[in-house]
C-alpha positions as CSV (number, residue, x, y, z in Angstrom):
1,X,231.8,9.0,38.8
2,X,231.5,12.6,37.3
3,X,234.5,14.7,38.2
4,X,232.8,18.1,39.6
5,X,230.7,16.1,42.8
6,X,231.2,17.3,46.0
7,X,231.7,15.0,48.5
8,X,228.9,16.5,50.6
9,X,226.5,16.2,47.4
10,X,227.1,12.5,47.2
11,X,226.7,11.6,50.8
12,X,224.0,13.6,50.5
13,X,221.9,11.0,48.7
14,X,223.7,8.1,50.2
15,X,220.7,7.5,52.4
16,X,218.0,6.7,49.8
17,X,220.3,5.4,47.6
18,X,220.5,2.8,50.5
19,X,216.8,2.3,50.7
20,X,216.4,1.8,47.0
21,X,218.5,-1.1,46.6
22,X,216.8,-3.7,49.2
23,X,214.5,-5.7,47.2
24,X,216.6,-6.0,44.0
25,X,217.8,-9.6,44.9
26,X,214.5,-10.7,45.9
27,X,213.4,-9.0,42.3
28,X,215.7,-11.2,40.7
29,X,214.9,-14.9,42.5
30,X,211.5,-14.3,41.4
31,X,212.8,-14.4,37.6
32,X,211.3,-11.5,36.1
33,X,212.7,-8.4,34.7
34,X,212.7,-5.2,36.8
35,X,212.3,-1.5,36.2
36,X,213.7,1.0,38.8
37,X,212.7,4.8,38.6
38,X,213.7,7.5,40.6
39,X,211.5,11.2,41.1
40,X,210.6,13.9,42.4
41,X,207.7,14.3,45.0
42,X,205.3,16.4,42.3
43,X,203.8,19.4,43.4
44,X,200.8,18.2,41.8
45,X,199.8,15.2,44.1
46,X,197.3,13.8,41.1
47,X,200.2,13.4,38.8
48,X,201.9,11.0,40.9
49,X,199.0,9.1,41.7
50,X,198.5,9.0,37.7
51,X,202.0,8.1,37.2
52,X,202.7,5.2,39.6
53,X,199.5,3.7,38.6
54,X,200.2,3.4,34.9
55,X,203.9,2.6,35.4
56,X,201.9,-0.9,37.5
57,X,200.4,-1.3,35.0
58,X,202.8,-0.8,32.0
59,X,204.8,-3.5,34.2
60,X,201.9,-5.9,34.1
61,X,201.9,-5.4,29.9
62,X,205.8,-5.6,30.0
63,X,206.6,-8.9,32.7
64,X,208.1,-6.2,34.8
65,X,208.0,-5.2,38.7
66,X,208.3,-1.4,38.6
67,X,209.3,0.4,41.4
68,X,208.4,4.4,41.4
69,X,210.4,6.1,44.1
70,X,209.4,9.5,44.8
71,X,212.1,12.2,47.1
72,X,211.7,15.7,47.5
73,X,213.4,17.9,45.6
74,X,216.4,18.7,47.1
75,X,217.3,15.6,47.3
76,X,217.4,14.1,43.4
77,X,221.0,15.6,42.7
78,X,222.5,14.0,46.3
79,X,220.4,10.5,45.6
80,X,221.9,10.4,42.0
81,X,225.6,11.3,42.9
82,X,225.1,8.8,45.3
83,X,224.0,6.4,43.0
84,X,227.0,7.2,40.5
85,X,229.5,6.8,43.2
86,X,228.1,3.7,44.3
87,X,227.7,2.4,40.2
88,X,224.3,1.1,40.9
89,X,221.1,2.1,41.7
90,X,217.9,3.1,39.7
91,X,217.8,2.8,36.1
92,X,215.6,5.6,34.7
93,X,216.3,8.7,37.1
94,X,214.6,11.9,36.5
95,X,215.9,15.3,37.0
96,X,214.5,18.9,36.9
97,X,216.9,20.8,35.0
98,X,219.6,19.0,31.9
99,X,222.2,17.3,34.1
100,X,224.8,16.8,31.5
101,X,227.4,17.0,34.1
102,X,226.5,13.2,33.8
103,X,227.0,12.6,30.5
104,X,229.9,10.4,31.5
105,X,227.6,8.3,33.7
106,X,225.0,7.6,30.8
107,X,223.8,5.9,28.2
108,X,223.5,7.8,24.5
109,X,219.6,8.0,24.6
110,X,219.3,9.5,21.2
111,X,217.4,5.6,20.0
112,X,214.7,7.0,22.8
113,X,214.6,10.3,20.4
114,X,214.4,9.0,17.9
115,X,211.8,6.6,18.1
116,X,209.7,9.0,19.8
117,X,209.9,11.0,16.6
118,X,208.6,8.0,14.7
119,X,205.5,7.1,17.3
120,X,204.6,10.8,18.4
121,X,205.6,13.5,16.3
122,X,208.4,16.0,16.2
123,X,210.3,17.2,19.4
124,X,210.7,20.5,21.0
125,X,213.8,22.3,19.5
126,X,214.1,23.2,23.2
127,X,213.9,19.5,24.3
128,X,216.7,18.4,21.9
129,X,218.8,21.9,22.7
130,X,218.3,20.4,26.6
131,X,219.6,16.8,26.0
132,X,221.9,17.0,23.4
133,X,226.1,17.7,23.2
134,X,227.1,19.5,20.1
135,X,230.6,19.0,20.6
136,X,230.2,15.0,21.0
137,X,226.9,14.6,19.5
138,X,225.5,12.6,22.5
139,X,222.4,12.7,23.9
140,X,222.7,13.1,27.9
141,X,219.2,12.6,28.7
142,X,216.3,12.6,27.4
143,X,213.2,15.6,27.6
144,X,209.6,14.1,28.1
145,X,208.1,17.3,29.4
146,X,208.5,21.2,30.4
147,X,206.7,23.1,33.1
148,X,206.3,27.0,32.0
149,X,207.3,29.8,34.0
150,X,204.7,32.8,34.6
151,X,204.4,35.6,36.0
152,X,202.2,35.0,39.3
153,X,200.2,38.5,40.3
154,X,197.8,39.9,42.5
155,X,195.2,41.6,39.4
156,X,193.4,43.4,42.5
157,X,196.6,45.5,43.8
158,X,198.2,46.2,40.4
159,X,194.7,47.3,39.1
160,X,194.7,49.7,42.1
161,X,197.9,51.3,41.1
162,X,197.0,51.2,36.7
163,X,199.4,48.9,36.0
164,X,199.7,45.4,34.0
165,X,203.5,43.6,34.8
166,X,204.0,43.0,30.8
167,X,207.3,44.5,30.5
168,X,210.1,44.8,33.1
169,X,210.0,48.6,33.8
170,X,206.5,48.5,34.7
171,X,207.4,45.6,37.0
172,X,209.0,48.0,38.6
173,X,207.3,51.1,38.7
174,X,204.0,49.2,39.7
175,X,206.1,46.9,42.3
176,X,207.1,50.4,43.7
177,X,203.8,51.7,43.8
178,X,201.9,48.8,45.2
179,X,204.7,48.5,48.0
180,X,204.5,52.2,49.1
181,X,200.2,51.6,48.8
182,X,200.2,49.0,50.8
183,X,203.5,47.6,52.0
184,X,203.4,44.5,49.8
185,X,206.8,44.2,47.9
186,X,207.7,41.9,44.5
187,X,208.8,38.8,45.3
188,X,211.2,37.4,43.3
189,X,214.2,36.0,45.2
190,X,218.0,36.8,45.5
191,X,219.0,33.6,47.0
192,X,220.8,30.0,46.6
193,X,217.8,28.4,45.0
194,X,216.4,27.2,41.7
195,X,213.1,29.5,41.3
196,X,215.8,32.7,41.8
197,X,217.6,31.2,39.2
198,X,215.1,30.7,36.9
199,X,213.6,33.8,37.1
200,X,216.9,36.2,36.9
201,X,217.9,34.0,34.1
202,X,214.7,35.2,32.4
203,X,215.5,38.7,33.3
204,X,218.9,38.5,31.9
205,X,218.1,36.6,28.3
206,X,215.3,39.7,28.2
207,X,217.9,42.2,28.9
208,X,219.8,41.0,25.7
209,X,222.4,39.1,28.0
210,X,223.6,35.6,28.3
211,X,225.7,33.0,30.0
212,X,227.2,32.1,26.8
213,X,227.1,32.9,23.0
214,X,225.1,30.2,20.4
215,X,228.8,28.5,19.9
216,X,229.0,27.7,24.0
217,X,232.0,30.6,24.7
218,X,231.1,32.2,28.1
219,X,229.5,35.6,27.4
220,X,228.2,37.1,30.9
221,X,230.9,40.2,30.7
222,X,228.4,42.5,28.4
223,X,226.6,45.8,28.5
224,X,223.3,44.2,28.5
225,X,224.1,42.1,31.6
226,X,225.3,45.1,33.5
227,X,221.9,46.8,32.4
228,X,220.3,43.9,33.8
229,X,222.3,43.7,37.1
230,X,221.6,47.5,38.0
231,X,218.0,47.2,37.2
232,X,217.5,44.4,39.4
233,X,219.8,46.2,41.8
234,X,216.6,49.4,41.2
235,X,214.0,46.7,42.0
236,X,215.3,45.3,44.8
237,X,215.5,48.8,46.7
238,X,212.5,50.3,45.4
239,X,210.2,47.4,45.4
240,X,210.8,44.6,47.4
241,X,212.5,43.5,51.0
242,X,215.4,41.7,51.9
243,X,213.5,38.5,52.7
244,X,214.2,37.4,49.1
245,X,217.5,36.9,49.9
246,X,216.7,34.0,52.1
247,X,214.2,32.1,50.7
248,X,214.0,28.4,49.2
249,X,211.7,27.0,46.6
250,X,208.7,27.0,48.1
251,X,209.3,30.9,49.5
252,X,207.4,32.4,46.6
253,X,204.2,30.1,46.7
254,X,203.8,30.8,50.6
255,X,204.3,34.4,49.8
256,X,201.5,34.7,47.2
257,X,199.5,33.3,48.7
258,X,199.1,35.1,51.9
259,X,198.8,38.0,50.0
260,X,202.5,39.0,50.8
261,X,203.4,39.3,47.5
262,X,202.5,41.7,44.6
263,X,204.1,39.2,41.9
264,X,206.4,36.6,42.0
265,X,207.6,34.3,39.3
266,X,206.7,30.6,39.1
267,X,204.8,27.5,37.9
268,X,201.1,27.3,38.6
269,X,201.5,25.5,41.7
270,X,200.5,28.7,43.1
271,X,197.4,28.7,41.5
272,X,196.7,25.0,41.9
273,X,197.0,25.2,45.5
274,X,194.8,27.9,46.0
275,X,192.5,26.3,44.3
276,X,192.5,23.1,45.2
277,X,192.4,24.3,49.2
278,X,189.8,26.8,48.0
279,X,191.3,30.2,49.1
280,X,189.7,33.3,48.9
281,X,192.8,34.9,47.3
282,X,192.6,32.2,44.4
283,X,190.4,34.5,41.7
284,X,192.8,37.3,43.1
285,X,196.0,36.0,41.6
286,X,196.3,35.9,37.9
287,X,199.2,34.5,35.3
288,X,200.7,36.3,32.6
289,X,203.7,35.4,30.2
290,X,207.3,36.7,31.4
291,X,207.8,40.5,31.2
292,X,209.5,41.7,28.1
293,X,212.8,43.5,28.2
294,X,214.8,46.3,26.3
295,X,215.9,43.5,24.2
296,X,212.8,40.7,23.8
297,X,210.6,38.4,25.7
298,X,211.4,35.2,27.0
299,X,210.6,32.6,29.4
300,X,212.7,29.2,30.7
301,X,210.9,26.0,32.3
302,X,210.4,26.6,35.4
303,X,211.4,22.4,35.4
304,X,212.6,20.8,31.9
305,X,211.6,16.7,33.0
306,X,215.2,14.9,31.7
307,X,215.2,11.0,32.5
308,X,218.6,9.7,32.6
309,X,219.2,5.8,32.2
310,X,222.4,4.6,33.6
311,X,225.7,3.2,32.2
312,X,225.5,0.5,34.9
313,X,220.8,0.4,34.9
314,X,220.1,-3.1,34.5
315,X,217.1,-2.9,31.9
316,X,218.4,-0.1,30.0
317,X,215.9,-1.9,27.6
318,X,213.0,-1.9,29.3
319,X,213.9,1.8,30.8
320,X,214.2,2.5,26.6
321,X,210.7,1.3,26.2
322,X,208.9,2.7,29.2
323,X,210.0,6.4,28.0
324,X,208.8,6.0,24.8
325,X,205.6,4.7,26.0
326,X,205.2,7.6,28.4
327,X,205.6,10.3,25.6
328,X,202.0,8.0,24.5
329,X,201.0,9.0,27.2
330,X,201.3,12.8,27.3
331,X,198.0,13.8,26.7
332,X,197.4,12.0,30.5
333,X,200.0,13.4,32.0
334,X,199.3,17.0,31.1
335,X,195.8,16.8,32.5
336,X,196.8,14.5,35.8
337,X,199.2,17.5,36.4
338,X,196.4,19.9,35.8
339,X,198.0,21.8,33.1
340,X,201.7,21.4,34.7
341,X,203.1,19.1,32.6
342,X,203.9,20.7,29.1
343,X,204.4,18.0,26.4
344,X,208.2,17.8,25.0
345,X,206.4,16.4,22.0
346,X,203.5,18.8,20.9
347,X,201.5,16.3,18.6
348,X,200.5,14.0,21.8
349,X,198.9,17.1,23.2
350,X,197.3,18.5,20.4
351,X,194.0,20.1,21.9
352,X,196.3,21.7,24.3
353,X,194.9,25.7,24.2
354,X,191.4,24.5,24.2
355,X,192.1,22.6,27.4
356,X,193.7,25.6,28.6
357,X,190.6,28.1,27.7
358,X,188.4,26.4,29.9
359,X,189.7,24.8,33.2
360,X,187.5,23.6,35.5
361,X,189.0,24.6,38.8
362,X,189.9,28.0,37.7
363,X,188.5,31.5,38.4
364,X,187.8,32.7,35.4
365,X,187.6,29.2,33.7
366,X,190.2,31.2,31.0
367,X,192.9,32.0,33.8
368,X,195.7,29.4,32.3
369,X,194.5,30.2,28.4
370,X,197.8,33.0,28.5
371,X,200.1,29.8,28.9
372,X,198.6,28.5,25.6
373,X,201.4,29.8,23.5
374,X,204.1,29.0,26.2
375,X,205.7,26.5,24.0
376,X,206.8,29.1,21.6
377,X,208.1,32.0,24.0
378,X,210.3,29.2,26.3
379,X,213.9,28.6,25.5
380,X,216.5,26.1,26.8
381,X,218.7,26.7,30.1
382,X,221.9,27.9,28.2
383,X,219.9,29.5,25.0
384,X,221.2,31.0,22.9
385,X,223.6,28.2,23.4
386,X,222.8,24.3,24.2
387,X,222.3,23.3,27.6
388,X,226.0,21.8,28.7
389,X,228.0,20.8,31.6
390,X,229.5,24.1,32.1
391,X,225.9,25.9,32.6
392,X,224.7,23.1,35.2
393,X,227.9,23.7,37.1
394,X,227.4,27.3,36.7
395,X,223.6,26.7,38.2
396,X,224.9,24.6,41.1
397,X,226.9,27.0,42.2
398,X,224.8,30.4,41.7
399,X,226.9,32.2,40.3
400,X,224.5,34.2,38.6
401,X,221.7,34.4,41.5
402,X,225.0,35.4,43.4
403,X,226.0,38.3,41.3
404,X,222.6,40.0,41.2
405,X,221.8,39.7,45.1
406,X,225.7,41.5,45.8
407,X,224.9,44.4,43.7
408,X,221.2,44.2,44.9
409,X,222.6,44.7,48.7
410,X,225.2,46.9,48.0
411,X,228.1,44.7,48.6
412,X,229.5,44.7,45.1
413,X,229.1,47.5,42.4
414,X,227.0,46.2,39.6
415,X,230.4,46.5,37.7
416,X,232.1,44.6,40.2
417,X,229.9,42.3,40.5
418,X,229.8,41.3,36.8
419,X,233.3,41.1,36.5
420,X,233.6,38.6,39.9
421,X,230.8,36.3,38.1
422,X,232.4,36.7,34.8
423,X,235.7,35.2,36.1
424,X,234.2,32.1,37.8
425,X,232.2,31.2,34.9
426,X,235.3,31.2,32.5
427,X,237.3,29.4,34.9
428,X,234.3,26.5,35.4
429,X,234.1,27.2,30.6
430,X,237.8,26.3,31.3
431,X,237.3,23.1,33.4
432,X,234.8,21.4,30.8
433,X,236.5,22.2,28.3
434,X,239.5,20.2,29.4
435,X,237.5,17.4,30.5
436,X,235.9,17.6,26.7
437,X,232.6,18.3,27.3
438,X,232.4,21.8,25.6
């Protein structure tokens, strides 16, 4: 087991973990090979109807039962902690950040890499900066596909006020001016969750700031990030409400859309489900790439897809096989997901931006065409370092969604509050460091 697991996050999973294992005997008498894969419950229903049904059938091709087993989201980090304490369980599990926290727990999957680069073309730098450990050179996981991050806004209410939310300070002085027009604040959220972390990552890397430096040293305690902290700290009192700090992953898409949001950051879920249920406020809400900063423009996944196979997986083989067989697939996959799924390798996806100029549910039929360059203005969690066991732990716990909500409220100076977040991230640099991860 990874050192680092709470007790609470393993029994959390303990549960499914349970369920997953029945039929594995009976999988077994019946002689033929097995394939085990853990995921999330998509927010794109299509995609897992897509999914389940070709991993049947890629079972068929292979002389394998596959087994798909879908859990919300919360509960993939307790369900593989579980699984790790336990030292058996699925083989492939997929996660929606880099988990290399793990990387004691699994195989090296740089043969996956590798032969996907053979079959389907180069990688995303930001796939390989996701999965892979500079200091040991291993390969904690590997990336089949990214899910962009825009900006979600109402075009009606920032058209009222003369504003477009392309750079941060007009996020603000048009969040203020649409909130004192007609009461509807910016939603982006100061709370214990993964979209708020996402999303004032974003705002730091554009502020110039950073969790660490390209080598991997911890690199919070800057100017730039105490920029970013006191404008955040601006937003929050000028332009939004203290809802934010309360709200789970799912806060922001109920917000938008009924219309009690101005802008929020996310995936296009948002716009999906308005269209799919056929809301009125669907042609209302448009996308556009993150907001630049005083120091550039950049985005993060709003989910990086990282499969992890198990140390102890029974068909690590047949777990090798079905990934690179699923990259094949991308082209699928991005459409079952209705534009979600971003390809990890670019070349299966070619005809991406024309797909994306002319969408059939969308109003206009161009709406997702600004995500058609979203491969090149997303970087890794961790960037301008890799992704590494320190930064997950440093996600887990919200340290950084933490140190921007106390100087939001008041409870911290932004200095303060830089300084507190500072010290816990070089204390959890330290840890990994010993454990020689970093």
């Amino acid at each position: 087991m990874s050192r680092g697991l709470s007790r609470r996050t393993v029994l959390a999973g303990a549960s499914a973990l349970a369920a997953a294992l029945g039929p594995t005997r009976r999988a077994r008498a019946a002689g033929r090979k097995r394939l085990r894969i853990l995921q999330w419950n998509h927010f794109v229903p299509a995609y897992d109807r897509w999914f389940d049904a070709w991993a049947r059938t890629w079972g068929e091709q292979h002389d394998t039962d596959v087994t798909v087993d879908h859990v919300g989201v919360n509960a993939l980090n307790g369900t593989a902690a579980a699984e790790v304490a336990a030292g058996r369980g699925h083989d492939l599990v997929m996660f929606l950040r880099p988990r290399p926290v793990h990387e004691p727990d699994v195989i090296d999957h740089r043969e996956i890499v590798e032969e996907c680069q053979r079959r389907h073309g180069k990688p995303l730098e930001l796939a390989l900066r996701s999965t892979r450990n500079p200091r040991t050179g291993k390969f904690h996981g590997f990336c089949d596909s990214i899910v962009p991050d825009p900006v979600n806004y109402r075009s009606d209410l920032w058209a009222e006020v003369g504003q477009l939310p392309d750079d941060w300070d007009r996020v603000r002085v048009g969040g203020k001016a649409i909130k004192a027009r007609n009461g509807i604040p910016v939603g982006i959220g100061l709370s214990s969750e993964d979209d708020s972390g996402i999303a004032l990552r974003v705002l730091l890397l554009a502020f110039g700031g950073s969790e660490q430096d390209a080598s991997g040293a911890p690199a919070l305690a800057s100017r730039q990030t105490l920029e970013a902290v006191k404008y955040v700290t601006a937003l929050y009192r000028e332009a939004m409400t203290p809802a934010v700090l309360a709200w789970d992953p799912s806060s922001n898409n109920r917000a938008m859309i009924a219309g009690q949001s101005s802008l929020v950051m996310n995936a296009i879920s948002i716009t999906r489900t308005a269209e799919n249920d056929r809301l009125p406020i669907g042609p209302k809400i448009a996308l556009a790439r993150p907001p630049r900063g005083p120091a550039r423009r950049l985005g993060l996944p709003h989910a990086t897809s990282v499969y992890v196979i198990w140390k102890f997986a029974e068909n690590v083989d047949g777990a090798k096989a079905f990934l690179v067989d699923l990259v094949g697939r991308s082209r699928e996959a991005f459409q079952a997901s209705e534009s979600y799924n971003f390809p990890a390798f670019p070349d299966q996806v070619k005809d991406l931006g024309a797909l994306l100029a002319k969408d059939p549910k969308a109003t206009p039929p161009d709406k997702y065409a600004v995500l058609a360059d979203a491969l090149e203005w997303m970087t890794n969690l961790g960037a301008p370092g890799h992704a590494n066991a320190a930064v997950d732990d440093a996600y887990g716990t919200w340290v950084l969604n933490t140190m921007f909500a106390r100087a939001a409220t008041g409870a911290d100076s932004a200095e303060d509050a830089v300084k507190q977040a500072d010290q816990k991230l070089r204390q959890i640099w330290s840890k990994w460091k010993a454990r020689g991860l970093l």
